[in-house]
C-alpha positions as a Markdown table, in Angstrom:
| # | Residue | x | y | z |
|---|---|---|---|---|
| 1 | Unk | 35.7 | 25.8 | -1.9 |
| 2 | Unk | 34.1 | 24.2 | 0.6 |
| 3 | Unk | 33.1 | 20.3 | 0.0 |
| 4 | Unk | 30.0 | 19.1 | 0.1 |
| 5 | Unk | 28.9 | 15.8 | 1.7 |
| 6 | Unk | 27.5 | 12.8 | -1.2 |
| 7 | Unk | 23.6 | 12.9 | -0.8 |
| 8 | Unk | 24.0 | 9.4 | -2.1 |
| 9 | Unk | 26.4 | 7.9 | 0.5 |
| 10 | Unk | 25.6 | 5.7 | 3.7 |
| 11 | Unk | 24.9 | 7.9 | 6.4 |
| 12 | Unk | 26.3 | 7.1 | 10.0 |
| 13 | Unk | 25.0 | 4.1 | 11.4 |
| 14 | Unk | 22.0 | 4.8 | 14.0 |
| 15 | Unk | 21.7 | 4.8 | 17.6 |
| 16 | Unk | 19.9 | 1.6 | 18.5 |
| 17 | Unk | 16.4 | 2.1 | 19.5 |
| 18 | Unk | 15.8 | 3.2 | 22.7 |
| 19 | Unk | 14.1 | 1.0 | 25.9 |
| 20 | Unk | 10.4 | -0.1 | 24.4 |
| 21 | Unk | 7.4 | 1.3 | 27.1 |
| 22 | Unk | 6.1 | -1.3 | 29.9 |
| 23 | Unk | 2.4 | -2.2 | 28.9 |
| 24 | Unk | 1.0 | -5.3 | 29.3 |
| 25 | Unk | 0.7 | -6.5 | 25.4 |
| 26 | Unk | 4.6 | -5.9 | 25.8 |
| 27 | Unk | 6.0 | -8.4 | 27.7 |
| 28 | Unk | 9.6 | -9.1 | 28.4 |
| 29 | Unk | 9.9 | -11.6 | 25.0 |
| 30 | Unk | 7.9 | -9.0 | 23.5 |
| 31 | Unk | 9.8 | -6.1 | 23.3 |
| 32 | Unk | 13.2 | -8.0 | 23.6 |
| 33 | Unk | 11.9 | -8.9 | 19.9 |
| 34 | Unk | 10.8 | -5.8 | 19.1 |
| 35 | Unk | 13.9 | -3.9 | 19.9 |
| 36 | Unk | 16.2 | -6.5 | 18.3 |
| 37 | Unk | 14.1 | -6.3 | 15.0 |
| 38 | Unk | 14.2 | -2.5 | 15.0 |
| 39 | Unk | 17.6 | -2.6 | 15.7 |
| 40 | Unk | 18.9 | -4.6 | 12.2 |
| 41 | Unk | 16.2 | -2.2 | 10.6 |
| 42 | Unk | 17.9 | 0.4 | 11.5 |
| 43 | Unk | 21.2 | -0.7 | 10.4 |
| 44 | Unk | 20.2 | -1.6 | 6.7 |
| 45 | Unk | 20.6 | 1.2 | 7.0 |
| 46 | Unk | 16.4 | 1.9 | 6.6 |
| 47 | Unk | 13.7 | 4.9 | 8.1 |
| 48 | Unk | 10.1 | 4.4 | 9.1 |
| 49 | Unk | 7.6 | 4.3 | 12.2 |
| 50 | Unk | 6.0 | 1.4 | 14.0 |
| 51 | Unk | 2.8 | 2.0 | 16.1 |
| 52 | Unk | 0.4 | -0.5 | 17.9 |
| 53 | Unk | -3.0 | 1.1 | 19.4 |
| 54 | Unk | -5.8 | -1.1 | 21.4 |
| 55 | Unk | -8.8 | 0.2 | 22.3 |
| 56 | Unk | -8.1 | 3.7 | 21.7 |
| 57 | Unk | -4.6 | 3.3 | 23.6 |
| 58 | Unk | -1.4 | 3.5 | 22.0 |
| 59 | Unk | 0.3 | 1.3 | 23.4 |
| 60 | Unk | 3.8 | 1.9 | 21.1 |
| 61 | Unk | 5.2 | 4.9 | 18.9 |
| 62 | Unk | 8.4 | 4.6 | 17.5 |
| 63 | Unk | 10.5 | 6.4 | 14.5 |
| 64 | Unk | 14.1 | 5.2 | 13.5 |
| 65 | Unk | 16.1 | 6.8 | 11.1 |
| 66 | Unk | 16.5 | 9.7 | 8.3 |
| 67 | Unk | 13.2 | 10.8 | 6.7 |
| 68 | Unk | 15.6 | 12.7 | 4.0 |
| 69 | Unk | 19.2 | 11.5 | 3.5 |
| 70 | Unk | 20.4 | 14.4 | 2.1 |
| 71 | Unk | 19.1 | 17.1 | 4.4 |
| 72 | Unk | 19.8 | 14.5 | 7.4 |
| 73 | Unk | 16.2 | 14.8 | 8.6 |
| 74 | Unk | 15.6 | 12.4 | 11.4 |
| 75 | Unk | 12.2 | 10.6 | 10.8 |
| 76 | Unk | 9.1 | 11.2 | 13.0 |
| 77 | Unk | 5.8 | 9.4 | 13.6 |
| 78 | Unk | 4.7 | 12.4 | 12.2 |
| 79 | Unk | 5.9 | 11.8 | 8.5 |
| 80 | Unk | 3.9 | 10.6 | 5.6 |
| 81 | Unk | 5.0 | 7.3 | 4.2 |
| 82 | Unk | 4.4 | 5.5 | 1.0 |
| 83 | Unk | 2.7 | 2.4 | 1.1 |
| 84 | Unk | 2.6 | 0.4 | -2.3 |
| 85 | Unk | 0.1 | -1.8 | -2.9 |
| 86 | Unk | -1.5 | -0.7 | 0.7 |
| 87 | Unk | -3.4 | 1.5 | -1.6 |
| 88 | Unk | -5.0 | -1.3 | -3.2 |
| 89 | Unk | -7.6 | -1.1 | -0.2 |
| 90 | Unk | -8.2 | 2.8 | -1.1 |
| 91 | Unk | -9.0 | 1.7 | -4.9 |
| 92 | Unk | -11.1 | -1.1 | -3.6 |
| 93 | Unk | -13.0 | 1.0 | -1.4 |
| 94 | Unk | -13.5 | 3.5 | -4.1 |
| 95 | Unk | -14.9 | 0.9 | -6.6 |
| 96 | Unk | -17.0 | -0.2 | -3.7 |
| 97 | Unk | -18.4 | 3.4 | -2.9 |
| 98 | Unk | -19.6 | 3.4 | -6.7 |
| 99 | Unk | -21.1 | 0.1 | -6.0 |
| 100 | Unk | -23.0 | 2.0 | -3.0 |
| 101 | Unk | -24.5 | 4.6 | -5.1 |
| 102 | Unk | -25.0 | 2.4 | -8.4 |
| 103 | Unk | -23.0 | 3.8 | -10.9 |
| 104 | Unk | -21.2 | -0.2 | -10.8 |
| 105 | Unk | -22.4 | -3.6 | -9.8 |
| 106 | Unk | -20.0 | -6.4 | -8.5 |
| 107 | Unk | -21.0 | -7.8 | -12.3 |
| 108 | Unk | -20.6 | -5.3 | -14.1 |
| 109 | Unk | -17.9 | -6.3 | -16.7 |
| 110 | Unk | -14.5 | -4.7 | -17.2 |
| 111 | Unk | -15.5 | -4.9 | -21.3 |
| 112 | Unk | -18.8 | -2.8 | -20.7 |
| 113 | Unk | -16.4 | 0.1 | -20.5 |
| 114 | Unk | -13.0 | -0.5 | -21.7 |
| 115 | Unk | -15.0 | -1.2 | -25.3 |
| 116 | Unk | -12.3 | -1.3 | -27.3 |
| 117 | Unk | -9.4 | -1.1 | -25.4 |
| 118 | Unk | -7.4 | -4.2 | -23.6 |
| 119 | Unk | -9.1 | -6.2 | -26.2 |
| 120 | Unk | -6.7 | -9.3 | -24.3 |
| 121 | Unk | -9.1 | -8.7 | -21.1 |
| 122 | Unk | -11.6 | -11.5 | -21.2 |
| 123 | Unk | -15.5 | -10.7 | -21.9 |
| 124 | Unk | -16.5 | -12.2 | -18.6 |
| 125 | Unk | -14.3 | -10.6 | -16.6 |
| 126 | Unk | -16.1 | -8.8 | -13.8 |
| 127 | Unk | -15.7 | -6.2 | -11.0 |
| 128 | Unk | -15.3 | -9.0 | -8.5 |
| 129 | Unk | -13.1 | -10.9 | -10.0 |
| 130 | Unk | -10.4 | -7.7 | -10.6 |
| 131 | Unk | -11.0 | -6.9 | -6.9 |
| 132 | Unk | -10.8 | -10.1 | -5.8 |
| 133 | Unk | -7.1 | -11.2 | -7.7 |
| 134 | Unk | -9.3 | -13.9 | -9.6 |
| 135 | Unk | -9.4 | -12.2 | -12.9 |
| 136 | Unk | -6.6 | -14.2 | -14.9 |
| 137 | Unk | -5.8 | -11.5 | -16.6 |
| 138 | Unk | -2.0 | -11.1 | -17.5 |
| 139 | Unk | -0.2 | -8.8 | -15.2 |
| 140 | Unk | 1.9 | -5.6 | -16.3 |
| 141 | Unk | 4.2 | -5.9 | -13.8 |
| 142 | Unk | 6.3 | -8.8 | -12.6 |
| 143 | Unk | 5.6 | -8.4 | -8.6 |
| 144 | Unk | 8.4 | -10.5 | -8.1 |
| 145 | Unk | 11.2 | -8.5 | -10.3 |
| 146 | Unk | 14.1 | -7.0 | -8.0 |
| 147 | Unk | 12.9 | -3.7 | -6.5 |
| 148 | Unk | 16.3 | -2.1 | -7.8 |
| 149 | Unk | 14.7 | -2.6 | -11.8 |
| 150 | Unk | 13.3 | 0.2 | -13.6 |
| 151 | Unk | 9.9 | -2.0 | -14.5 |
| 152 | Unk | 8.0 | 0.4 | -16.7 |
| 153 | Unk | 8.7 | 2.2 | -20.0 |
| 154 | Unk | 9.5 | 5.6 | -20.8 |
| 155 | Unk | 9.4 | 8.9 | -18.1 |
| 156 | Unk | 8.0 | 8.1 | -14.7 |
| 157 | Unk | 6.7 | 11.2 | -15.4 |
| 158 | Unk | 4.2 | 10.2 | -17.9 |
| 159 | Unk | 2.1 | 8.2 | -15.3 |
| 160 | Unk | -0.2 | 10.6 | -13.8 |
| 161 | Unk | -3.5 | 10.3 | -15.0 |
| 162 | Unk | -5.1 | 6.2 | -14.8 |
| 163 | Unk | -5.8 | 6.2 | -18.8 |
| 164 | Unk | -1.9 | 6.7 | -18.8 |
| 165 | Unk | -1.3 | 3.0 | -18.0 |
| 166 | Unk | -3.6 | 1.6 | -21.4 |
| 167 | Unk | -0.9 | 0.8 | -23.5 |
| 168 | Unk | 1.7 | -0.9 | -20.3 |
| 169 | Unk | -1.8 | -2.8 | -19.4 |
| 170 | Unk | -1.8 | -4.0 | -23.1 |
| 171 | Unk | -0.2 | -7.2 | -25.1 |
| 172 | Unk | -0.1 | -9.3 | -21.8 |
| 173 | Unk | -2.0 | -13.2 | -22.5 |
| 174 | Unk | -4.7 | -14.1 | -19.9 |
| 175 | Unk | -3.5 | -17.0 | -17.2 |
| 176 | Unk | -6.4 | -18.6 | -16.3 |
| 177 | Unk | -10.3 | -18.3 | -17.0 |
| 178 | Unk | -12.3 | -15.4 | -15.1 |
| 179 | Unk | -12.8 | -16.8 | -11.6 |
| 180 | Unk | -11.2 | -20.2 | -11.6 |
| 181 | Unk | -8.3 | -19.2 | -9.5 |
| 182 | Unk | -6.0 | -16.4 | -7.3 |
| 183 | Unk | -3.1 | -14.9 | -8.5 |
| 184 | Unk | -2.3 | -11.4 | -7.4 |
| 185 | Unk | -2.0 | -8.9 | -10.1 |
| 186 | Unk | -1.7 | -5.4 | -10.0 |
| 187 | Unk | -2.5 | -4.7 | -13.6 |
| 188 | Unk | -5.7 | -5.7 | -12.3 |
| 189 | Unk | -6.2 | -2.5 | -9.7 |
| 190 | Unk | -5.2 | -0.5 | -12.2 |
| 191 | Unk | -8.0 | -1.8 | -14.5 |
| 192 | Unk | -10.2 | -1.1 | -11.7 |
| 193 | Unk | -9.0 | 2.8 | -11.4 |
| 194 | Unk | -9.8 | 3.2 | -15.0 |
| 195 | Unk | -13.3 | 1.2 | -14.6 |
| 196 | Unk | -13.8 | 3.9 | -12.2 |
| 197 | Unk | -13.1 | 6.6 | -13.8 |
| 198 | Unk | -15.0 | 5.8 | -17.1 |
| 199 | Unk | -17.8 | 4.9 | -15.0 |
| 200 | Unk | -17.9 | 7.9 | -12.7 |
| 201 | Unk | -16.5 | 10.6 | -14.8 |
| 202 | Unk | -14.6 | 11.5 | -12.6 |
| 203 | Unk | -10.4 | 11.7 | -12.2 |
| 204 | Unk | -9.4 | 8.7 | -10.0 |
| 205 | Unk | -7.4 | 10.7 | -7.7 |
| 206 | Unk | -10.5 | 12.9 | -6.7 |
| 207 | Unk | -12.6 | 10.0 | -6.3 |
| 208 | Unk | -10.2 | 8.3 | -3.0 |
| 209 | Unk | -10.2 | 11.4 | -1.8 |
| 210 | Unk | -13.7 | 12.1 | -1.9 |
| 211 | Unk | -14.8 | 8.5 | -1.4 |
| 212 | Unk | -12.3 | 7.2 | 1.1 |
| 213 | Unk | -9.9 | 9.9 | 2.8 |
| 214 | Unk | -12.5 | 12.1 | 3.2 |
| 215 | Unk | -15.4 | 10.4 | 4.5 |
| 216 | Unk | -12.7 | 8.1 | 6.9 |
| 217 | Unk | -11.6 | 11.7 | 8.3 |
| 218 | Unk | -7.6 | 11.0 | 7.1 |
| 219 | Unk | -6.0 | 14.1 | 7.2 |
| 220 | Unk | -2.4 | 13.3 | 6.5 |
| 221 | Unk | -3.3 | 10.5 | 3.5 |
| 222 | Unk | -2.9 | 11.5 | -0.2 |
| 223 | Unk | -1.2 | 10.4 | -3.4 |
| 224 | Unk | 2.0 | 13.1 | -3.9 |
| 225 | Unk | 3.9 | 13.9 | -6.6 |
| 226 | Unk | 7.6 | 12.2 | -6.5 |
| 227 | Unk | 9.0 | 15.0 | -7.5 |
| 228 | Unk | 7.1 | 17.8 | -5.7 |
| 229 | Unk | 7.5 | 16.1 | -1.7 |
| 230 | Unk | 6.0 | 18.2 | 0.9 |
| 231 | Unk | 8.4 | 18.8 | 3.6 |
| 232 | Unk | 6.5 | 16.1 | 6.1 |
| 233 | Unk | 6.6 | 13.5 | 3.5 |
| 234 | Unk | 9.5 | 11.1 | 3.4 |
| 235 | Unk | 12.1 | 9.8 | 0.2 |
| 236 | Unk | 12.1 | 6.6 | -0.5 |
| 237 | Unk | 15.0 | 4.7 | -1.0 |
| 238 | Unk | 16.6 | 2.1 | -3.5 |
| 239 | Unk | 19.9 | 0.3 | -3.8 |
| 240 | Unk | 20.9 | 0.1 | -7.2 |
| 241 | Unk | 24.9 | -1.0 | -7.8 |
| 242 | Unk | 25.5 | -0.8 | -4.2 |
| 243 | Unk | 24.6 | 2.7 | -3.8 |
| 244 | Unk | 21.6 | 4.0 | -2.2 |
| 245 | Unk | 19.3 | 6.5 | -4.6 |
| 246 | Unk | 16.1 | 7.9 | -4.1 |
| 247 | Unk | 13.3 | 6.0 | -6.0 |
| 248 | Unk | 11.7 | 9.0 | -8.0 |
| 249 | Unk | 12.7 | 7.1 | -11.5 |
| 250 | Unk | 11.7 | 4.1 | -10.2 |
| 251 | Unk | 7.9 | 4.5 | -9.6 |
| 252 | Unk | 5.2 | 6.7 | -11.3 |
| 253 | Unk | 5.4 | 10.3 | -10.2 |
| 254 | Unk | 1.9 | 9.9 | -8.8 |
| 255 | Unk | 0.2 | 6.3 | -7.6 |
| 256 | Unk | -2.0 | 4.7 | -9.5 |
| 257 | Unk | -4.6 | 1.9 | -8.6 |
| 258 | Unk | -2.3 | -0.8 | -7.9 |
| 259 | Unk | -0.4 | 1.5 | -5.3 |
| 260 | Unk | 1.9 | 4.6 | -4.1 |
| 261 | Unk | -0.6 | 6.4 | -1.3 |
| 262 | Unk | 1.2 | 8.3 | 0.9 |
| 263 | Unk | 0.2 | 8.0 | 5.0 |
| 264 | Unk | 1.4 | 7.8 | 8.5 |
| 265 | Unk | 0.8 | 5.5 | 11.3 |
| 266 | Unk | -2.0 | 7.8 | 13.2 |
| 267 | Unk | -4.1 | 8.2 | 9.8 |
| 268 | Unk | -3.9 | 4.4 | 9.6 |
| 269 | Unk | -5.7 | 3.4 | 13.0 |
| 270 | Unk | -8.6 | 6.0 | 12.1 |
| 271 | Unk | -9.3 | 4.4 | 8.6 |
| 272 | Unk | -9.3 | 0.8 | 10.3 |
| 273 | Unk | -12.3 | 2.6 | 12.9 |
| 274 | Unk | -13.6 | 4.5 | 9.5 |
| 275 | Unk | -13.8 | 1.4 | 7.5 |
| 276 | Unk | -15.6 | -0.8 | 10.4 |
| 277 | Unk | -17.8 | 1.9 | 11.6 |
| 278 | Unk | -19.3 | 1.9 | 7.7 |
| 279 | Unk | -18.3 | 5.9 | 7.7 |
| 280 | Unk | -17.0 | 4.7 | 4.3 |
| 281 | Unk | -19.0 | 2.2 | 2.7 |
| 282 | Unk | -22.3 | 0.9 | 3.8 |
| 283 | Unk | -22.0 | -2.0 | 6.6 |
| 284 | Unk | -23.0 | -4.3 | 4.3 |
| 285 | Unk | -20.7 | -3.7 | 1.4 |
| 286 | Unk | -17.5 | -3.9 | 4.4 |
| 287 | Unk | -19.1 | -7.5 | 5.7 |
| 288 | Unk | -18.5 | -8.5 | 1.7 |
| 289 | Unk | -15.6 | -6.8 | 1.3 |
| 290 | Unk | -13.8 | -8.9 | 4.3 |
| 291 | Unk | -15.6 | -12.1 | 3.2 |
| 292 | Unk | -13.3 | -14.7 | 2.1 |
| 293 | Unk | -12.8 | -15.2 | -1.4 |
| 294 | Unk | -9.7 | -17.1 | -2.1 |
| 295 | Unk | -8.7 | -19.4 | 0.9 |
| 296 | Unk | -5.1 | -19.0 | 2.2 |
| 297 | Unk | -2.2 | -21.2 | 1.1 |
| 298 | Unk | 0.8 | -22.1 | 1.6 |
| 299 | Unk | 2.1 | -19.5 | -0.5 |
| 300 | Unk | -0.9 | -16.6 | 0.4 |
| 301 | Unk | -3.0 | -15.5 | 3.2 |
| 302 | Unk | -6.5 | -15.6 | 2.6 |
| 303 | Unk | -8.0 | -13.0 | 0.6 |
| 304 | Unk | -11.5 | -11.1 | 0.4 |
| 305 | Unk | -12.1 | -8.0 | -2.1 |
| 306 | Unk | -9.2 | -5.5 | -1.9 |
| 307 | Unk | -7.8 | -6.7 | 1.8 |
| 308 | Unk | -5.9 | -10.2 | 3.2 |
| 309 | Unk | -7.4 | -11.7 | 5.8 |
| 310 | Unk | -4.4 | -13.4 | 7.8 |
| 311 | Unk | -6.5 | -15.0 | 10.2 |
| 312 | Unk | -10.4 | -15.1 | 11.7 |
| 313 | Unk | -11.2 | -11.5 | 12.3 |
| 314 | Unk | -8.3 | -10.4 | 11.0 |
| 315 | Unk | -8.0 | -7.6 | 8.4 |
| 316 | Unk | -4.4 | -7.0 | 6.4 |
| 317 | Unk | -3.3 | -4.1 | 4.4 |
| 318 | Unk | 0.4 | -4.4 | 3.1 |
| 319 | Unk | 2.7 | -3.7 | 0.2 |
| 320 | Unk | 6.2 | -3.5 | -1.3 |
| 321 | Unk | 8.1 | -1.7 | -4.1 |
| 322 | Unk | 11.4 | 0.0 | -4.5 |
| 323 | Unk | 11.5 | 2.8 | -1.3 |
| 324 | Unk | 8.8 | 1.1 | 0.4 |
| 325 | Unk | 7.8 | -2.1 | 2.6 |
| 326 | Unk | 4.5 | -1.7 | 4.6 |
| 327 | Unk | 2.4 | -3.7 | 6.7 |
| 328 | Unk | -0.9 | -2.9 | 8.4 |
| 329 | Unk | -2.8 | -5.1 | 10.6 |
| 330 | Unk | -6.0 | -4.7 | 12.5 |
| 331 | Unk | -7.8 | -7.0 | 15.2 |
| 332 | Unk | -11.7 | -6.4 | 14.9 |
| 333 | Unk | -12.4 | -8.1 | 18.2 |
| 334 | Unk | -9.8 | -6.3 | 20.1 |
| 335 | Unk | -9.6 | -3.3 | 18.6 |
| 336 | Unk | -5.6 | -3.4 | 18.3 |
| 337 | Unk | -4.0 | -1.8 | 15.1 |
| 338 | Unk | -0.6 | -2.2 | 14.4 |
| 339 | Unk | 1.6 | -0.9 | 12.1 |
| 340 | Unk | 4.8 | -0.8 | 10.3 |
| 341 | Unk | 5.8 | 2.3 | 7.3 |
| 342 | Unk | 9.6 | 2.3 | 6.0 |
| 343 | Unk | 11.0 | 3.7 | 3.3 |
| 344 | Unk | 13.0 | 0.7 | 1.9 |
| 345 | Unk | 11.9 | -2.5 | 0.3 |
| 346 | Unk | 12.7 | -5.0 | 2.9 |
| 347 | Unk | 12.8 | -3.0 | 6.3 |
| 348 | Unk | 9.4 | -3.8 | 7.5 |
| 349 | Unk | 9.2 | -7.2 | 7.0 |
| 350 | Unk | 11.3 | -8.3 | 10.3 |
| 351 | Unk | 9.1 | -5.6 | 12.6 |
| 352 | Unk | 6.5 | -7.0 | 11.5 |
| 353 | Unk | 6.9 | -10.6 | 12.6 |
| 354 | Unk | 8.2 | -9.2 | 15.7 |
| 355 | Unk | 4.9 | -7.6 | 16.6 |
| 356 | Unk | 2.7 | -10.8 | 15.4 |
């Protein structure tokens, strides 16, 4: 019989990246940065894709690593990528679509149509303040656990639909009064997908892709199934007793409000233009969207409905969870977009200050 390799062990370390392009945003310090950041991602050992565009340019494309461990597939810019709680801006722009059109209000409350459910979910607890982090409501998830957990109950399996999260989203104590304060909670987004639902009638997952991929032209975005990967989508990864698994019993077979789109680098500078050329919500509604509602800290960047705002002019999606670290940054007055997808939890945090 001939043996087979372990799908679960270390692959060969990678080559280190190659020479980063001459451009002028690149210089010397730059990419010396760059390269030495990309090189220790590599050697985690981690996969995923960095790209910077200005002005219609891109100025840097790079993939390191395997896109599937156990079939040795080399990533490519090419592959889709998980992004955690970078879907928190898709659900955000969703609720803000039904804003548009009037089937919500930033007031409307979360009680006018949970009725009964979540009774713990104060009376005055609005739209804006779920969208904004300043809701106070208890959160479902500890954001800070160890990504190697198993956080939620029962099959990952069972989370498909966003009524599927009612009774996690139960049993968990307010922390402040509606409004009085920021604390980042992704039981909150999931709220919101439910809001939207009720109030739409119509499956979550069919309103971002109707709302926001659509209308923004993505045509590589969508929330997968775990277990049913297309062959351009890459596994994510999780060390668990010092051995590396995939994550498919660590996260919900499909992504729910709080997170778990799937992407690449290319679809990402297109929504930044989408989102600021008001293809998918009204100009108006965008300018509110990016307004500051929670100044920065020393813990937090600033924070407006659904986006961070690192800096004036600034606009900041990014996320984390087991198999996935993510940043994406855009510079409205330049025009520059830059990136960073991988598929472990930690990978992208070191190409990412590189780049800033």
């Amino acid at each position: 019989m001939t043996p087979t390799a372990d799908p679960t062990a270390d692959p060969p370390a990678d080559p280190p990246p190659p020479a980063l392009p001459d451009h002028p945003l690149l210089t010397i310090e730059r990419r010396d940065a760059l390269a030495t950041a990309l090189r220790e991602a590599a050697e985690e050992p981690s996969a995923g894709v960095v790209r910077i565009d200005e002005e219609g340019e891109t100025v840097l494309e790079h993939a390191w690593g395997l896109a599937d461990r156990r079939h040795r597939i080399a990533m490519t810019p090419e592959h889709r990528i998980a992004v955690a709680s970078g879907a928190k801006g898709f659900t955000a722009l969703t609720v803000m679509s039904l804003v548009a059109d009037g089937t919500l209000t930033l007031d409307t409350t979360a009680r006018s149509l949970l009725c009964d459910d979540l009774p713990l979910i104060g009376e005055d607890v609005t739209i804006e303040h779920l969208l904004a982090h300043r809701s106070g409501i208890g959160d479902y998830l500890d954001d800070d656990a160890d990504s190697a957990e198993y956080l939620l109950p029962g099959a990952m399996s069972g989370y498909v639909d966003a009524e599927d999260y009612l009774d996690v989203l139960g049993g968990h104590d307010p922390v402040f009064a509606a409004g009085t304060d920021f604390l980042y909670c992704n039981g909150g987004f999931v709220v919101l997908a439910i809001l939207a639902q009720r109030a739409s009638g119509v499956p979550f997952h069919d309103l971002v892709r109707t709302r926001v991929i659509e209308p923004a032209g993505l045509t590589a975005t969508a929330y997968l199934r775990s277990d049913a990967l297309p062959g351009d989508a890459a596994v994510g990864y999780v060390r668990v007793d010092g051995v590396w698994r995939t994550n498919v019993h660590h996260l919900p077979v499909i992504g729910g409000g709080d997170g778990g789109i799937w992407t690449t680098a290319a679809d990402l500078v297109t929504f930044w233009d989408a989102l600021l050329d008001a293809r998918i919500v009204p100009r108006e509604l965008v300018d509110d969207m990016l307004r500051e509602r929670s100044a920065a800290s020393e813990d937090e960047n600033a924070y407006g409905l659904g986006f961070w705002l690192p800096a004036p002019g600034v606009v900041e999606l990014e996320g984390m969870d087991a198999g996935s670290s993510f940043v994406s940054r855009h510079e409205i007055a330049t025009g520059r977009t830059a990136s960073v997808l991988t598929t472990t939890a930690d990978a992208a945090w070191e190409v990412a200050r590189a780049i800033r």
